[in-house]
Residue, then its C-alpha position, 0 to 999 in steps of 0.5 A: x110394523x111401525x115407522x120406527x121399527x122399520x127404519x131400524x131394521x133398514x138401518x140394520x140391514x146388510x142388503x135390501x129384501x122383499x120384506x123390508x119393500x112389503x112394510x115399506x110399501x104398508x106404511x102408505x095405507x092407513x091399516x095395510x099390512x105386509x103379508x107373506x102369502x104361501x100358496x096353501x090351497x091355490x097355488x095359481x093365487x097371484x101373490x103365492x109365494x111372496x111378500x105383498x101388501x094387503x089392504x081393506x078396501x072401503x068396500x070390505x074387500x081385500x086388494x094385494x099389491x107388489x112392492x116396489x123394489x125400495x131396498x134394492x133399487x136407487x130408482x125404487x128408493x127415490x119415490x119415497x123422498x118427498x116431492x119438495x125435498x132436496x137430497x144427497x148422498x155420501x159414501x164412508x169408505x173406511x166404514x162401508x156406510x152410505x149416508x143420505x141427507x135430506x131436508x126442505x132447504x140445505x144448511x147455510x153453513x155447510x151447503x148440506x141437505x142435513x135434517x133427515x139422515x139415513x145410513x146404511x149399508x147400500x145406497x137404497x136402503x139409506x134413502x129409504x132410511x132418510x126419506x120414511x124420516x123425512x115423510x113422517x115428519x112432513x105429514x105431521 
């Protein structure tokens, strides 16, 4: 799954997945991929019966790792805003949305972070919205 296509279905989301944290998560490694590892023939397999993401080593083996909780954790979800980045976050009652801004410096106009945004159903998933925005732009 690509950037793009992540972001909308975070923005689709009603609330935060492993699935959703696995492609997350794969986006950070060139040619990672988010996998959901049934226990087949090995039960006692680490990873069995979860989303992981596995990835290629320069070597040729294949590494497994857990995703961090993104979409459902505030905390999880603030590691993907980039180091350089100030944020904000807002809360639209009447629509139910959380809506997160971001950029490098705010707007002189409003005083808002307003470049990256990212709206949502719960606060992590807006974060992680803006932040994958954020992070693919910085890294053009």
């Amino acid at each position: 799954m690509n950037r793009e296509d992540v972001i909308k279905r975070l923005e689709g989301a009603i609330e935060g997945s492993r699935e959703l944290d696995a492609n997350i998560a794969a986006l950070a490694w060139p040619g990672a991929g988010a996998f959901y590892v049934t226990d087949g023939d090995r039960p006692q397999e680490v990873g069995a019966g979860e989303w992981l993401v596995l990835r290629r080593t320069a070597e040729g083996r294949v590494t497994k790792h857990r995703p961090a909780d993104y979409t459902t954790s505030t905390d999880a979800a603030l590691l993907l805003v980039p180091k350089t980045m100030g944020w904000e976050m807002t809360f639209l009652r009447r629509e139910h949305v959380h809506i997160v801004g971001m950029d490098l410096r705010r707007n002189p106009e409003n005083g808002r972070y307003e470049r990256f945004k990212g709206q949502a159903k719960t606060a992590p998933l807006a974060i992680c919205s803006a932040a994958l925005r954020a992070a693919a732009e910085s890294s053009e």
